[in-house]
C-alpha positions, 0 to 999 in steps of 0.5 A, a space after each residue: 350386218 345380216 343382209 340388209 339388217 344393219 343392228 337390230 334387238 327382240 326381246 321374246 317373251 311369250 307369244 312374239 309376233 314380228 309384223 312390218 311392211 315388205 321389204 324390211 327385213 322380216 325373213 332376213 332376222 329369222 334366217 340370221 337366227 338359224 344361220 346361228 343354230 346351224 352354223 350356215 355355210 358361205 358368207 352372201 347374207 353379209 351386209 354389203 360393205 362390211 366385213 363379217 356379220 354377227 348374230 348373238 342369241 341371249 338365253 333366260 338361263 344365262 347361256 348365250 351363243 354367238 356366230 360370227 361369220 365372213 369372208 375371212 371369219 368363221 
């Protein structure tokens, strides 16, 4: 629920190259990653329509993060 990013998954294994047309959601994915890292301020980037959006980032390690942000969750 990233912008116009409803549920998506990458796995990254190496060199990863994320390509498509305009306009679907390219930039959005990356700027929903670092809105993760960074704790990104406000709650605009949430889809439309819903609530909160969640990001959850899975490490080799076992390690994860997860960021929640919304009008009422931070």
């Amino acid at each position: 629920n990233f912008q116009s990013i409803e549920d998506a998954e990458l796995t990254i294994d190496g060199l990863t190259v994320v390509t498509g047309t305009n306009n679907t959601g390219k930039s959005a994915f990356f700027r929903a990653i670092r809105g993760a890292f960074t704790n990104a301020r406000g709650y605009d980037f949430v889809r439309h329509g819903t609530e909160h959006c969640t990001v959850d980032i899975a490490f080799d390690d076992g390690q994860t993060l997860t960021w929640v942000k919304g009008k009422n969750v931070n």
